[in-house]
N, C-alpha and C positions, 0 to 999 in steps of 0.2 A: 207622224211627227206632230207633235204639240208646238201652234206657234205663240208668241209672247210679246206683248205689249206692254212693258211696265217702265215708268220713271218713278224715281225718288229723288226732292229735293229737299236741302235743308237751307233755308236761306232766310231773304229779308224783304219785307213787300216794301215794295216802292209807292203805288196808288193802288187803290181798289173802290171800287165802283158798284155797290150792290142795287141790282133791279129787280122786279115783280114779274115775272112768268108762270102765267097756268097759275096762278095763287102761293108761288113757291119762293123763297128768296133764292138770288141767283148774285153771286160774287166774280167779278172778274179783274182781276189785278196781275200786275207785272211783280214778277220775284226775281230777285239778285242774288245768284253767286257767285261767289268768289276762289280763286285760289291762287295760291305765291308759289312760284319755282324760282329759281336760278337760271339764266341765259350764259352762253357760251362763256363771259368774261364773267361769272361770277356774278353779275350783277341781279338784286331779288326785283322782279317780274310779278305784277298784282295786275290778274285777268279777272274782270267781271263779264258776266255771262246775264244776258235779260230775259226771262222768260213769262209767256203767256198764260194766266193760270184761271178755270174756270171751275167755280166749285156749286154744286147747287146743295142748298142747306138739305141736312136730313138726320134719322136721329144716330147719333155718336160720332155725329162730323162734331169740329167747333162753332160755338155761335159766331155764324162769320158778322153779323152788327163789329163783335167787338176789334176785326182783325182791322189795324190802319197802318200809313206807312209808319216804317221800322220795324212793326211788327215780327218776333223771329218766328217762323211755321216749317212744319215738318209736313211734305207732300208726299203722297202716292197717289198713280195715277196712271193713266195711257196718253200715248202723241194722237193727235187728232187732226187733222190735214183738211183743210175746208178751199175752196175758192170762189172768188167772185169778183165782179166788173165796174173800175172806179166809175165815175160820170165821164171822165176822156176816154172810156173805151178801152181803158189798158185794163189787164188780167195780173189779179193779189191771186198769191198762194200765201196763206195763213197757217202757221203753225200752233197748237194751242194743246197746253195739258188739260184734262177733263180730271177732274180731282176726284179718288175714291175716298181718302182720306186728309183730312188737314187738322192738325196741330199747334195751337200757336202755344211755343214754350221760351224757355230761356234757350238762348242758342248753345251753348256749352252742353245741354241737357242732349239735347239733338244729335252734335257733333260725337258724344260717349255712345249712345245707342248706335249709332251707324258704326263705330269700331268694334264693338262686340260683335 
């Protein structure tokens, strides 16, 4: 049995934050999606969803310098599960995508490739 690990977002950064590791640029931003259904009375429903996203530059990713908020990006990736212990002693579990690929396009461009 082949197990699987893949996310695809197509969304909108919110903040992003590039640092210097090992000599490498390192991107980590929150991306926003969104989507509208209908609730019980008809009434239209707009969920946003925030996600963690970690990308580290490499060749035929995008120059992440350029991605900032609004940005629209198209991600692939895998879920990444880290923990660790605030200064009070309490335990995070950290959810984070590790980006194999990122994108920043017109969002409409995104939204067609994912339909096909």
């Amino acid at each position: 049995m082949e197990c699987i690990n893949r996310v695809e977002l197509a969304g909108t950064v919110g903040a992003c934050r590039l640092t210097q590791a090992g000599g490498q640029t390192v991107a980590r931003m929150s991306v926003a999606t969104t989507i509208v259904y209908g609730d019980s009375a008809g009434k239209q429903v707009m969920e946003t969803t925030w996600h963690n996203v970690v990308a580290w530059q490499k060749p035929g990713m995008a120059d992440l310098g350029k991605i900032s908020r609004g940005s629209a990006v198209h991600i692939t990736g895998r879920l990444h599960y880290s923990k660790y212990t605030r200064s009070d002693g309490a335990e995070v579990l950290v959810c984070e995508i590790l980006a194999d690929t990122l994108q920043v396009t017109e969002m409409q461009d995104v939204l067609d490739s994912i339909r096909s």
